[in-house]
TORZARO-189990 format. One record per residue (C-alpha): x negated, y, z; residue in three letters. Coordinates in steps of 0.5 Angstrom, whole numbers, plus 2048, in hexadecimal, padded with zeros to 3 digits. Example, Ala and Ser with C-alpha at 12.3 -4.5 7.8 and 13.67 -1.06 7.14 Angstrom:
REM residues 2
7E77F7810ALA7E57FE80ESER
//
This chain:
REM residues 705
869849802UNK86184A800UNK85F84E806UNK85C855805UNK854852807UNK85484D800UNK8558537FCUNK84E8547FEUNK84B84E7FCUNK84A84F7F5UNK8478567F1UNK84B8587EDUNK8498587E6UNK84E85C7E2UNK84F85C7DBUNK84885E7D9UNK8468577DDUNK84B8537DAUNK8478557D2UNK8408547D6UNK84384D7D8UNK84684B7D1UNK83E84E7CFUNK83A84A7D4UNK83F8447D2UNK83C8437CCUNK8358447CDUNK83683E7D2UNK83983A7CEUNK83483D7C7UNK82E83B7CEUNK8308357D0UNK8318327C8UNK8298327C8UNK8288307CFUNK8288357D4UNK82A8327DBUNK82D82D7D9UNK8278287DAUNK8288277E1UNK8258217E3UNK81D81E7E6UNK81B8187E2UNK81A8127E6UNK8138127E6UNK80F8187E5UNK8098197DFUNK80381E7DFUNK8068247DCUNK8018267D6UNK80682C7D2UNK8038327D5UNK7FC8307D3UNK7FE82D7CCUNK8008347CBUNK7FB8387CDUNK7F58357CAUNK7F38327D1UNK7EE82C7D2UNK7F28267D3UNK7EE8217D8UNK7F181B7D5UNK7F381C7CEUNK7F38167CAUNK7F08127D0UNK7F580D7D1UNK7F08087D5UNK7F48047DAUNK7F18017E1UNK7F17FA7E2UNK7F77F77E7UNK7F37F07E8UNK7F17F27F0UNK7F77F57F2UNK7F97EF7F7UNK7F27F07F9UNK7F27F87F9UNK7FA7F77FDUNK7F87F2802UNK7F27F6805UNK7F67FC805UNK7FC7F9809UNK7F67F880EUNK7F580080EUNK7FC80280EUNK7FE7FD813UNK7F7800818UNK7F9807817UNK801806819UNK7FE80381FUNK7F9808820UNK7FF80D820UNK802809824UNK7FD80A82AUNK7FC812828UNK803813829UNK803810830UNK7FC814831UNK7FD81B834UNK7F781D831UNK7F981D82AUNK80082082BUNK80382782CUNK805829833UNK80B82B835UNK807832837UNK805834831UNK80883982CUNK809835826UNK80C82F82AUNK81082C826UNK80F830820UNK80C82981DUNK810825821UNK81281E81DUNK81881A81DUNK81681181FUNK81580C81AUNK81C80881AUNK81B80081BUNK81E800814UNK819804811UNK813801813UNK8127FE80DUNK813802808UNK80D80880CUNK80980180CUNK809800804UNK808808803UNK802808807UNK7FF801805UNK8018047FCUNK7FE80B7FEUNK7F7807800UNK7F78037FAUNK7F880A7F6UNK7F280D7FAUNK7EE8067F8UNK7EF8067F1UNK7EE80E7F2UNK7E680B7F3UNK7E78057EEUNK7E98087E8UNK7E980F7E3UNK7ED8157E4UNK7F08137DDUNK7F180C7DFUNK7F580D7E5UNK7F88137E3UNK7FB80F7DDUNK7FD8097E2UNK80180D7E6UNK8058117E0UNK80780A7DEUNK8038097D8UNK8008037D9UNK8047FE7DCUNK80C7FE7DEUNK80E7FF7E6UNK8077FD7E9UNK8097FA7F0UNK8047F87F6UNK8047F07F5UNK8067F17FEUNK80D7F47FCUNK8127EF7FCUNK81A7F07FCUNK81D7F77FCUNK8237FA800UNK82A7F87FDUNK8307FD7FFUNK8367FB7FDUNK83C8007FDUNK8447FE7FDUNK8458027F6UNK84C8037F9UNK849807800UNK84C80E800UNK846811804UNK840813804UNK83B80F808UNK83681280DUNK82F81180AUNK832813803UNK83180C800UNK83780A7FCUNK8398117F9UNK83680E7F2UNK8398077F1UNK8358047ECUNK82E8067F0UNK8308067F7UNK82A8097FAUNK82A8107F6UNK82A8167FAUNK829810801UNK825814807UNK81E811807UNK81D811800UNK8188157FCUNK81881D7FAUNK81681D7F3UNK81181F7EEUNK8148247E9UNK80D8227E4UNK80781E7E7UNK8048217EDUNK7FD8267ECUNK7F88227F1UNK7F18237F0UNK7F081B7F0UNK7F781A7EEUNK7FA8167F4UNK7F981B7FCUNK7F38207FBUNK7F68277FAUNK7F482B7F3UNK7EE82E7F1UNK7ED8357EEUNK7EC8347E6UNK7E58347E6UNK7E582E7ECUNK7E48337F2UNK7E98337F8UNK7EF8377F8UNK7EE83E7FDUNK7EF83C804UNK7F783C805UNK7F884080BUNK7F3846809UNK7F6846802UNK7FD847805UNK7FA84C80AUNK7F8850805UNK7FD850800UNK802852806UNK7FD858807UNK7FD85B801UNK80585A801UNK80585E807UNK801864803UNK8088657FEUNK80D86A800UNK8148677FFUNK81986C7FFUNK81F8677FFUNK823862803UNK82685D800UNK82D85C801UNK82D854802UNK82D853809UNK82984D80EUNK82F84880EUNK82D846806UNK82784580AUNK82984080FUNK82F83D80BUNK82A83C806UNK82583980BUNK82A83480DUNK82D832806UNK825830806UNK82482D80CUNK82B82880AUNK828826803UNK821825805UNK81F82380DUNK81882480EUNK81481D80EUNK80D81E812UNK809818813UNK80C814819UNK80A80F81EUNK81080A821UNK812810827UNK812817825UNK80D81B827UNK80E824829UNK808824823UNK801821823UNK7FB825825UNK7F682881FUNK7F482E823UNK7F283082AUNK7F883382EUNK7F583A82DUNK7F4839826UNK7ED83B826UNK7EA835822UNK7EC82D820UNK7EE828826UNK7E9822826UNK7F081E827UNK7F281F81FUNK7F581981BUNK7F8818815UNK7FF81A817UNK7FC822818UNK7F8826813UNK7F682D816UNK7F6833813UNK7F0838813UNK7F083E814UNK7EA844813UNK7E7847819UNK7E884E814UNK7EF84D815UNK7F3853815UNK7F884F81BUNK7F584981EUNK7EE84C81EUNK7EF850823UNK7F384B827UNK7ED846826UNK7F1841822UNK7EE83E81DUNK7F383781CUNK7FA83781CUNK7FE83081CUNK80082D816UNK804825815UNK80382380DUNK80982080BUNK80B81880AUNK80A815803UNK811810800UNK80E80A7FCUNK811804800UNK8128017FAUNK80B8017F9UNK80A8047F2UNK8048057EFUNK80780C7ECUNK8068147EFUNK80A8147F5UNK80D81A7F9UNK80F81B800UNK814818804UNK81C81B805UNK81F81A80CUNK82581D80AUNK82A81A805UNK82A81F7FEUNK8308217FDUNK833827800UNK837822805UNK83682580CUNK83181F80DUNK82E824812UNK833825816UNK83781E815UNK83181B815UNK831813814UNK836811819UNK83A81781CUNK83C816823UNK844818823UNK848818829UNK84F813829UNK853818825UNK84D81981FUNK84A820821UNK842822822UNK83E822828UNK83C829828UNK83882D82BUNK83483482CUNK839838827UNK83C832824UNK83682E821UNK835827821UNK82F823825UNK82B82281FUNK82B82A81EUNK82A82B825UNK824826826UNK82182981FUNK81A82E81FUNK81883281EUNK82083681EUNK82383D81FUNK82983E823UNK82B84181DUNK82B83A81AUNK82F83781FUNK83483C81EUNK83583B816UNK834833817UNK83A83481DUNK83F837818UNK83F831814UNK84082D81BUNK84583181EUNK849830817UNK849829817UNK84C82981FUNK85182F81CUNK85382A817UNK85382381BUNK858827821UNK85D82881CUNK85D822817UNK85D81E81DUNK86481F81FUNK867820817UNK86281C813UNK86781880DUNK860816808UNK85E80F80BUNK85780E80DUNK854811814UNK854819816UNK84D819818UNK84B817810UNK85181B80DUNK84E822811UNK84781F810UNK848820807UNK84D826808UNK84782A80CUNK840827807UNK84782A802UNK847831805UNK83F831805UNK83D82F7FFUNK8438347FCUNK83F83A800UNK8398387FDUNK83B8387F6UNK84183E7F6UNK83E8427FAUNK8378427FCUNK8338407F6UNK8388457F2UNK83584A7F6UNK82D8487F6UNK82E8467EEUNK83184C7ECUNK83884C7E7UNK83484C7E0UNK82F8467E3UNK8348427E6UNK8388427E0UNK83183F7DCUNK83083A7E1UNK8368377DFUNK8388337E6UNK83E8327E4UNK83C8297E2UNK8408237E3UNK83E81D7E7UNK83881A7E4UNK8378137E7UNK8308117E2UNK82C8177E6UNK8288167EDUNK82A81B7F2UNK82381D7F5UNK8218237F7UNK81A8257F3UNK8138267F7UNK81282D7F3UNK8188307F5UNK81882D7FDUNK81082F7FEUNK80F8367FAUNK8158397F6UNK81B8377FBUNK81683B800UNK8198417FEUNK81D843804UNK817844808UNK81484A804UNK81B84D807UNK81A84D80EUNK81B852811UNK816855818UNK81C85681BUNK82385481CUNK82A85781FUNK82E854824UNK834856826UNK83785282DUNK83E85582EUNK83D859828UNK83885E82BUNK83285E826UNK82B85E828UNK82485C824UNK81F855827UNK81A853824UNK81B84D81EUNK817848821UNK81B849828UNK820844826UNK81D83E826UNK81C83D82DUNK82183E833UNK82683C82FUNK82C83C835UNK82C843836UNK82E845830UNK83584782DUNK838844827UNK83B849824UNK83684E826UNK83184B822UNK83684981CUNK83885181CUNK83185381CUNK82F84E816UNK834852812UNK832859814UNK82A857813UNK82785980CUNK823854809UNK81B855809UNK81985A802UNK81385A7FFUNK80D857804UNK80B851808UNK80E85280FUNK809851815UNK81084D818UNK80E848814UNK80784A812UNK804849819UNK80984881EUNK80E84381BUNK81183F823UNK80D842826UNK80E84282FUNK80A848830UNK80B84D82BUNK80484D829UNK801846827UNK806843821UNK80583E81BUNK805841814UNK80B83E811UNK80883F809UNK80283C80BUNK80683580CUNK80A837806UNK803838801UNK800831806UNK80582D804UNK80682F7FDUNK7FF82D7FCUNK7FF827800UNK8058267FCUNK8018267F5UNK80582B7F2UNK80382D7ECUNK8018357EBUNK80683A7E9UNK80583A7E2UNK8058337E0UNK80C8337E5UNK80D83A7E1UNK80C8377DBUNK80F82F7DCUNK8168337DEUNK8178387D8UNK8168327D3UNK81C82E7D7UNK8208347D8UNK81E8377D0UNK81A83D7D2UNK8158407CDUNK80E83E7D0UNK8088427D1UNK8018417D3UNK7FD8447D8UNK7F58457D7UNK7F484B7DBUNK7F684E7E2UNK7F98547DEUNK7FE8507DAUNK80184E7E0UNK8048567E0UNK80B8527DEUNK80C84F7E4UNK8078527EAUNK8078597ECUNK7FF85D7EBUNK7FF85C7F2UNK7FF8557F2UNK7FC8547ECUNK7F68587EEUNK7F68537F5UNK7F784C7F2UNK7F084E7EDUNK7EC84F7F2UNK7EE8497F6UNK7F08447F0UNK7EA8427EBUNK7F08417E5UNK7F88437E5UNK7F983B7E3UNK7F783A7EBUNK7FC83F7EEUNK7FF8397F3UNK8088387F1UNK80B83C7F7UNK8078427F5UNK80E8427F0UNK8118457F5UNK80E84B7F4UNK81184C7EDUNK8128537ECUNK8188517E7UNK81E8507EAUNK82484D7E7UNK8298537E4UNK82F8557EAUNK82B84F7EEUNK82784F7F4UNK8218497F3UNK81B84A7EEUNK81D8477E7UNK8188417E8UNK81B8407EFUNK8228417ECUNK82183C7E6UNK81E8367EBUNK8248387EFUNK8298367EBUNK8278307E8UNK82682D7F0UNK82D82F7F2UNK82F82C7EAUNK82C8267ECUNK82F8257F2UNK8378277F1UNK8368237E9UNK83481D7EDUNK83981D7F3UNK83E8187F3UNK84281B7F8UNK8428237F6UNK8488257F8UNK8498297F0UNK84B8217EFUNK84B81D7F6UNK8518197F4UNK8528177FBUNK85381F7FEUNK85B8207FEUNK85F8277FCUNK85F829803UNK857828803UNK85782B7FCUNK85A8327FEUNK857833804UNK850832800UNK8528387FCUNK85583C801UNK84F83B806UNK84883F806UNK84384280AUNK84784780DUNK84D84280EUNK84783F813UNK845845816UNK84C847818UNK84E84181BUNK84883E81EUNK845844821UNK84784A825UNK84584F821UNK84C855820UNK84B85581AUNK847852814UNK84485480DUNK848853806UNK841851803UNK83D84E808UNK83684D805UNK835856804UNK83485A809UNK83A86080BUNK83F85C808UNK84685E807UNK84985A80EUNK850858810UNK852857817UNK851851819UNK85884F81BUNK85A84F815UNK85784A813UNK859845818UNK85F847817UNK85F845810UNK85C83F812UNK86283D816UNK86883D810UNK86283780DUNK862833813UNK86782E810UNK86382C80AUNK85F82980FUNK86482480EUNK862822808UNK85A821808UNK
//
């Protein structure tokens, strides 16, 4: 018998739905004929994208120039940059023993730039990282713009390797192995280290670095970009100025569910030493200018003394950690940024490489059922724990009732492990990206592929350091918490520290009941994103618009046009600040004149600004387009996607699609009842009982994982 809260879980769509449903299917089918998302995957090597400037009639810098440079010194130019690679990892080695150059444990932003150790066994590839990326910088000094940048696209010799790089890692997989590994090598078996822990993030089109290698884009007349924290302050003023006269019904639990789905696909890589470190100073403690103990491992941020936060506190420097590089194959090509977490949506975040079982196969929980990865992970909400716990305590909830019954053959921790990333991977695709995508969108973006073993699983830079940054323009100045079901209001930026003293259930309640932010840029991430006091913070959209840049994301448009021709969308051009009407408000637009010399220099993470949202959908139309192919990627390229795991049992296979969100809720907090649609405030809700009830009559399906 279905329970009387699954009747909830989908909207009914009654007969008018079902002729909207034939209609959209064959404008699917008539969109993906020409193209549409179908085209999900990253070249293995990007290319400098040139359409947007074929098309609107701008000068292309090296047209026709097909002038390559000479390879003779690059044993030469490689040995002498070993010596450099190697003296500066020494040199790190000694700052990160020097209290001097490190953040101490008193300051606020400890551990908000805290950076995991380099392994032993990845020791050499951040050597031939660094040693490639000075080679790159040489030949920056050595050669034309045009002979550097057609090197680096590949059109001048095949796969260039330093002549110092010998041997490359050989993984071999037991094709026969029923089990996803840890790091998430072997889910491809024909290229066993797609998708692997430590490999590159990638380019979608070759990055728009000024010197095509490190140094951040210039405006397009040659001059400096606006200062990164007086830009987004002052975006942030002119977005209070609106009058927003709604509340969204989308509540903070897409926010912080969403913001770990990130954190398991993409694990942040700041620039690291063999022991990790709470952070590397760039500033003095009070933030008023620059630290004289600043290494390559921190890059401050500037702050104006006109600023209309900070300036008052006399801050004029907040910390920031640039990220790693990942080319330890030492590869003459444009090279992105290092992930630390397997790409696929695996719960690598929680399981981490080698997930510490017990005899009986459960987890090592902690603070509201999080793993130590996640507990030891900054900077982290006691919100974050609690969404990460659900997913623990399900794997434990499994183990308890498998051990005693379990008839499939293999141990219970790696059956209850398949069956628990099976029950997330669903939510994620039936049940949160519905929500954010909208009915009519989400039947466009076609997820519905089969396993596909010729493309790379990888996460994009353009997705990871500007348009996936989405959810940070929803966060709210304050947040509900409902300890024992009485409701009070704190500050969003109190639950990143003293974690202990929260209720887990109370924060899970308040996310649910909290609406996300509308309309403008919050001064919780503004000006006192982990904050200890409640008055001097971080700004979490200027390490957003920093790393974008650091990056060498390409600007909006050029991304803009890039993603319409691949999705085959009519393409526009844009000459004045005026044509941007179509995807800015006359606020913003108005803004970014005054501050940007050209709308062809508007940095990519400005895309989630558009004012353009998808229909019956909660992201802007151009968030929503690099979503879909993100999320495509990474299901289509899954061997191991429990749609067509071939090792998952029926008992697996039923619990998987009777389980949900509000399944969790239910049976892993203390709330007394939950709601039918959890994503939205003021939800239908059902009695909490009920559930678990229901939940009971499936316990023996877990004899069959």
């Amino acid at each position: 018998m279905v329970p009387v809260y699954r009747t909830y879980s989908r909207r009914s769509i009654g007969l008018t739905g079902v002729f909207c449903g034939i209609f959209y299917a064959l404008l699917q089918a008539l969109h993906l004929a020409n193209g549409g998302f179908a085209n999900y995957q990253l070249n293995r090597d990007a290319v400098t994208y040139e359409g947007y400037a074929k098309q609107c009639g701008y000068q292309l810098k090296c047209h026709g120039d097909n002038s390559c440079p000479s390879l003779n010194e690059l044993g030469s130019l490689g040995k002498d940059a070993l010596e450099k690679a190697i003296f500066e990892l020494l040199n790190n080695e000694a700052v990160s023993n020097d209290p001097r150059f490190l953040i101490d444990l008193s300051e606020f932003d400890a551990e908000f730039h805290k950076t995991k150790p380099i392994h032993p066994n990845e020791q050499l590839g951040v050597t031939r990282t660094l040693t490639t990326h000075k080679v790159l910088e040489a030949l920056t000094k050595k050669y034309s713009c045009c002979q550097l940048r057609n090197l680096l696209d590949g059109k001048c010799y095949p796969n260039v390797t330093l002549p110092c790089c010998y041997g490359s890692e050989e993984i071999f997989c037991d094709p026969y192995y029923p089990y996803r590994s840890y790091d998430g090598s072997c889910n491809n078996l024909q290229h066993p280290t797609w998708g692997k822990r430590g490999n590159a993030l990638k380019h979608p089109i070759a990055p728009c670095y000024s010197d095509l290698v490190s140094t951040p884009a210039r405006s397009k007349s040659g001059t400096s970009l606006p200062q990164n924290r007086k830009l987004l302050s002052g975006l942030a003023d002119v977005l209070r100025k609106r009058e927003i006269n709604f509340v969204s019904n989308l509540n903070m639990a897409s926010v912080f569910l969403s913001e770990f789905i990130n954190s398991d696909m993409i694990g942040r890589a700041n620039r690291r030493t063999k022991r990790s470190v709470n952070g590397f100073r760039g500033c003095l403690a009070d933030g008023s200018d620059r630290s004289p103990f600043v290494t390559a491992l921190s890059n401050p941020l500037l702050v104006s003394p006109n600023d209309r936060y900070f300036g008052p506190l006399g801050v004029q420097c907040l910390n920031l950690s640039p990220q790693e590089k990942a080319n330890d194959k030492c590869e003459l090509k444009h090279v992105a940024e290092r992930n630390m977490e397997s790409s696929y949506l695996d719960l690598s975040s929680t399981y981490s490489e080698s997930a510490t079982y017990d005899e009986s196969g459960r987890l090592d929980l902690q603070q509201c059922g999080a793993t130590a990865p996640i507990i030891n992970s900054e900077p982290i909400s006691v919100q974050f724990f609690a969404i990460a716990g659900l997913f623990g305590k399900l794997h434990n909830y499994c183990v308890d009732r498998a051990s005693t019954c379990l008839q499939s053959p293999g141990p219970v921790a790696e059956r209850c492990r398949a069956f628990t990333i099976g029950v997330y991977q669903k939510i994620i695709f039936e049940q949160l990206l519905p929500v954010l995508f909208g009915e009519e969108f989400y039947d466009t973006c076609n997820l519905n592929c089969k396993y596909n073993p010729h493309d790379e699983s990888v996460v994009s830079m353009a997705y990871r350091n500007g348009l996936g940054r989405f959810q940070h323009v929803w966060i709210t100045e304050t947040m509900k918490y409902k300890p024992q079901g009485q409701s009070q209001t704190l500050p969003f930026n109190t639950f990143f520290h003293q974690h202990e003293r929260f209720d887990c259930s109370g924060v899970l309640d308040g996310v649910l009941e909290t609406p996300i932010h509308i309309g403008n840029l919050s001064s919780a991430n503004m000006d006192k994103f982990y904050t200890v006091n409640g008055e001097r913070g971080t700004c979490l959209p200027c390490i957003d618009l920093s790393r974008n840049r650091d990056s060498g994301l390409c600007p909006l448009l050029t991304y803009k046009h890039y993603l319409e021709q691949l999705i085959g969308e009519e393409t526009k051009c844009y000459n004045t600040f005026e044509d941007l009407r179509d995807m800015f408000s006359d606020d913003v637009i108005e803004y970014f004149a005054k501050r940007f010399e050209h709308p062809n220099d508007i940095d990519l993470l400005f895309g989630i600004f558009d004012k353009r949202f998808v229909p019956g959908g909660k992201l802007p139309r151009i968030v929503a387009q690099a979503t879909c192919l993100e999320f495509k990627r990474l299901k289509c390229t899954d061997r191991f996607f429990y749609k067509w795991n071939p090792y998952l049992g029926e008992g697996a296979r039923h619990l998987i699609n009777v389980l949900d969100f509000t399944s969790l809720l239910a049976q892993f907090t203390e709330m007394h009842d939950v709601p039918v649609e959890p994503f939205f405030v003021d939800s239908p809700r059902v009695a909490t009982s009920s559930v678990r009830d229901y939940m009971q009559t499936l316990d023996y399906l877990f004899c069959y994982l």
